[in-house]
C-alpha positions in Angstrom: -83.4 -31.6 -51.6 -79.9 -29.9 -51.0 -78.4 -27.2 -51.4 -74.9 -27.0 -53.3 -72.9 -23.8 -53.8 -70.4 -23.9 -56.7 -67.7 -21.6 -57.0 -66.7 -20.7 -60.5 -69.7 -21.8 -62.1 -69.9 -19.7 -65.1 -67.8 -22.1 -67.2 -66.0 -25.6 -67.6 -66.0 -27.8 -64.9 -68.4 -25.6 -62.8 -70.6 -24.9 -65.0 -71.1 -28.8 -66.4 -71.9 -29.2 -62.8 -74.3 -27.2 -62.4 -76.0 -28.4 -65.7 -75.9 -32.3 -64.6 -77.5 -31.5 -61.1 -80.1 -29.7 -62.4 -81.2 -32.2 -64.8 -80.8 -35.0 -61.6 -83.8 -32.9 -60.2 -82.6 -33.6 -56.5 -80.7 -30.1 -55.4 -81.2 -26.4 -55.4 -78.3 -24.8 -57.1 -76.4 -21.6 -55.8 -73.8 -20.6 -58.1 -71.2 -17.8 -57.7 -68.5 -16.4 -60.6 -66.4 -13.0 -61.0 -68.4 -13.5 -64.8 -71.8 -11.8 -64.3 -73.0 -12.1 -68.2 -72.0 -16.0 -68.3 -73.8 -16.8 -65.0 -76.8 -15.0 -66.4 -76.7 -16.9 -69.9 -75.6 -20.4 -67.5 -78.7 -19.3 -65.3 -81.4 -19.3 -68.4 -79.9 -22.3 -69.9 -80.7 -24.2 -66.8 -84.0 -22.8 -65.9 -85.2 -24.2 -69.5 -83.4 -27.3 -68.9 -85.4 -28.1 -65.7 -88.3 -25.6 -65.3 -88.5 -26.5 -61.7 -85.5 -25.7 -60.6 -84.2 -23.6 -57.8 -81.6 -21.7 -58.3 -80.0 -18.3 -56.7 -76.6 -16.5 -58.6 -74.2 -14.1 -57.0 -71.3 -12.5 -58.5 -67.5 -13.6 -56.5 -64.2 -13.3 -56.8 -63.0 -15.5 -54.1 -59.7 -13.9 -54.0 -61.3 -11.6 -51.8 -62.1 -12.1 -48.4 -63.5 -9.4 -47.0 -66.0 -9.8 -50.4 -66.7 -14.1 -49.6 -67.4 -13.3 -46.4 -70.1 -10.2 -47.0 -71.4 -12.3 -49.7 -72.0 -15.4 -48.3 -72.9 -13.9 -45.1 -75.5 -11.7 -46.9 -77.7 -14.1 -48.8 -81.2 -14.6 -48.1 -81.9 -16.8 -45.2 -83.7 -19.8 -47.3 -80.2 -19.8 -49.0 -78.3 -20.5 -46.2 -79.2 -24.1 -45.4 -75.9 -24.8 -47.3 -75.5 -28.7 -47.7 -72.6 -29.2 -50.5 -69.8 -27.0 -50.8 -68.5 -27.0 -54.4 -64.5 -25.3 -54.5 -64.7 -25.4 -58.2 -62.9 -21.9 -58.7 -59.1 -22.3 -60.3 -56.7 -21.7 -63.0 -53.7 -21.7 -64.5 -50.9 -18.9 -65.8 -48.2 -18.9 -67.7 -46.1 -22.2 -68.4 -42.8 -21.1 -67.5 -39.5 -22.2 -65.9 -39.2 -20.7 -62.5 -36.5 -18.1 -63.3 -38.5 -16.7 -65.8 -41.7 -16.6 -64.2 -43.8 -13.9 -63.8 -44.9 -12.7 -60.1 -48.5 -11.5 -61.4 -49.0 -15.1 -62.6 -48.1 -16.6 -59.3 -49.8 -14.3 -57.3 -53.2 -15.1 -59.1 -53.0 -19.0 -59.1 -52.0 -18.8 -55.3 -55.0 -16.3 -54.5 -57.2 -18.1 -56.3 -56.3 -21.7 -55.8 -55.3 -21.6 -52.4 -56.2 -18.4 -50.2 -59.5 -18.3 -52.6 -60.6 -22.2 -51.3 -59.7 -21.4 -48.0 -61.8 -18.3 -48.1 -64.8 -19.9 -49.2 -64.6 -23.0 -46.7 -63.9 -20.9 -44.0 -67.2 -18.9 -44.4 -69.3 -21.9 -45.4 -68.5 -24.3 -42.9 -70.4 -22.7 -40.6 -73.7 -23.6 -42.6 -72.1 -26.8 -43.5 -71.9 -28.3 -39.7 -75.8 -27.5 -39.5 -76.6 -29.9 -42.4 -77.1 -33.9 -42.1 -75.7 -34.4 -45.6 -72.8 -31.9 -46.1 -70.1 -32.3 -48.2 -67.2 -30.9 -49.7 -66.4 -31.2 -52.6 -62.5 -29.8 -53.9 -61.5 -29.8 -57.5 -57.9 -30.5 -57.4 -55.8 -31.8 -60.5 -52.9 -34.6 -61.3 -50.7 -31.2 -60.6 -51.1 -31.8 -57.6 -50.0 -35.5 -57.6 -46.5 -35.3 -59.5 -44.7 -32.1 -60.8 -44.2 -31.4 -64.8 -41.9 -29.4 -66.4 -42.6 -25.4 -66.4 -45.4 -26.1 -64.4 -43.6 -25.2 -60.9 -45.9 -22.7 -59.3 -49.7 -24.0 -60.8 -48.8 -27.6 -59.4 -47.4 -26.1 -56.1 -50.8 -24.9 -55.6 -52.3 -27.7 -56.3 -50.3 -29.6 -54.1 -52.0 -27.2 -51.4 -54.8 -28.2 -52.7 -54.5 -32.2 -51.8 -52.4 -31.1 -48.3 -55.7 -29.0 -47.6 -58.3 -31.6 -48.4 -56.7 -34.4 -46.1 -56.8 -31.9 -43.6 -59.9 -30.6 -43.6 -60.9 -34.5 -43.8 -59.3 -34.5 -40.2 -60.6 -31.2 -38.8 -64.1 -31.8 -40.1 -64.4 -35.5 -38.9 -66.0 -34.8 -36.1 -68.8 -32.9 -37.8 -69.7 -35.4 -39.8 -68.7 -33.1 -43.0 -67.4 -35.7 -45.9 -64.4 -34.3 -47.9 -63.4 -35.5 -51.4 -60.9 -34.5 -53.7 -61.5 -34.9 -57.4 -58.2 -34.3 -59.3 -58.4 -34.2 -63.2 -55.9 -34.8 -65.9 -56.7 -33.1 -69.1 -59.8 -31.7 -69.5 -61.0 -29.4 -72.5 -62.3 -26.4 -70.7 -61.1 -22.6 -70.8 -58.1 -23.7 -68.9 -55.3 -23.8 -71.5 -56.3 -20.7 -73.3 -56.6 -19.1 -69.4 -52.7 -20.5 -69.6 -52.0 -18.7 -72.6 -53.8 -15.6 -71.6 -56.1 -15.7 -74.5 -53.7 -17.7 -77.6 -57.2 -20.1 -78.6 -54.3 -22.0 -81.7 -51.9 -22.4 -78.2 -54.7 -24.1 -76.4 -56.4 -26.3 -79.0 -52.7 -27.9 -79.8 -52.9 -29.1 -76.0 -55.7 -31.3 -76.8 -54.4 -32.7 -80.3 -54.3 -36.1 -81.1 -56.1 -37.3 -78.7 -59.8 -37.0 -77.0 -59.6 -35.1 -73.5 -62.3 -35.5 -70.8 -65.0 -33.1 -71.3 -66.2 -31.2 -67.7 -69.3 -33.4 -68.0 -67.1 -36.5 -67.3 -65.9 -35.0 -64.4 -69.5 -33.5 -62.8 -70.8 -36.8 -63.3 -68.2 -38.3 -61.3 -68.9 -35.8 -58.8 -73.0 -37.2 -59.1 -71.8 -40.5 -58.1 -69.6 -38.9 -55.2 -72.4 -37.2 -54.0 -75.1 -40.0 -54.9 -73.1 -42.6 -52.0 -74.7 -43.2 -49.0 -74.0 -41.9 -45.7 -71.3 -43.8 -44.3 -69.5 -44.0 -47.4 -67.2 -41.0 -48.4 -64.8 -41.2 -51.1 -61.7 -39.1 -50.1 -59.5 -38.7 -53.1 -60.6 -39.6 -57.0 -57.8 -39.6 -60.1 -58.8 -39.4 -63.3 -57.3 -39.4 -66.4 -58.0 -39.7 -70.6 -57.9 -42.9 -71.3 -54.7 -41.3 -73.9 -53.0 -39.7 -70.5 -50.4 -41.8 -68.6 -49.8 -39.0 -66.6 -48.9 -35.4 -66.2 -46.6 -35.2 -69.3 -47.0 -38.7 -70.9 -49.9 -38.8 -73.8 -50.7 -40.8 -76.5 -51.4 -38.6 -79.2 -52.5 -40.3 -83.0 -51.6 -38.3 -86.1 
């Protein structure tokens, strides 16, 4: 049975995660969020999902180093056997044109998206090179594929994000440590009202017209990836609504 740690995990993407590995019955779940009441409600919901489950929660911010690295340092010993490494953790602020962009905004998507996945994989590789199985597992995004209008910053960080999974895919080669990128187009999660800090009528116009991928579709994608055998390892996955082109071209019905 393995063990996967999912950043982020109190909602969307991470969260569907969690909830489709624990009904698969086959890993122990370790899941870490700055949300403490969310990850407590996600916690219950999956312990009466799958009574047997394993599961340990931890309150992150993984813009913090100095707090990754005392927290995953710090947890119990028969949570250390770290085989999957989740980087789940992400968002979006602001859509704006680069002059008028606003340095608070940038300074969260970098610290979270970049210097927050580096943090974590830093700290967990360790554990990682000690497991037959381990993977990681980024969540990227088709920002970081092609470039949209007034998204400037966000897709600059997720353009990090597929510079830093090729090369960890080198660096951790000789370890044996697969490395997959799973990049999403539009998905209906918290991430468009996170874009417009809270404006739910904003958000919900981002997904009308047309039917978005849900984060189930994408966490049981990342089943499959983790379901392949050992000398397969699928480095980079795209996907899109069937109604998404790509990053700006939709096709929305009235």
């Amino acid at each position: 049975m393995r063990t996967v740690l999912i950043t982020g995990a109190s909602s969307g993407i991470g969260a569907a995660c969690a909830e489709v590995l624990a009904i698969e019955g086959n890993y122990r779940l370790l899941l870490c969020a700055r949300r403490e009441e969310k990850l407590k409600n996600l916690k219950t919901k999956l312990e009466q999902l799958q009574p047997t489950l394993q599961i340990h929660t931890f309150i992150l911010d993984v813009r913090n180093s100095d707090d990754v690295e005392k927290s995953i340092t710090s947890l119990p010993d028969e949570w250390k056997n770290i085989d999957v490494l989740i980087n789940n953790a992400g968002l979006s602020q602001g859509l704006d044109a680069i002059q008028d962009g606003d340095f608070g905004d940038w300074d969260r998507m970098i610290d979270t998206n970049i210097k927050g996945l580096l943090y974590v994989t830093k700290i967990v590789t360790p554990l990682l090179k000690k497991s037959s199985q381990a993977h990681i597992i980024n969540i990227g995004s088709i920002a970081g594929k092609e470039v949209y209008p007034n998204g400037n910053v966000y897709c600059a960080t997720k353009h990090a994000v597929d510079a830093l999974n090729k090369a960890m895919r080198i660096d951790l080669l000789p370890y044996g440590i697969k490395v997959t990128a799973i990049n999403p187009g539009m998905v209906e999660t918290e991430f468009s009202e996170v874009r417009f800090k809270g404006d739910k009528e904003k958000a919900k116009n981002v997904y009308t017209g047309l039917t978005p991928l849900s984060g189930y579709d994408i966490a049981e994608t990342i089943s499959f990836v983790l379901s392949r055998p050992a000398h397969v390892n699928i480095n980079d996955l795209l996907i899109m609504p069937t109604a998404q082109a790509n990053g700006t071209i939709v096709n929305r019905k009235n």
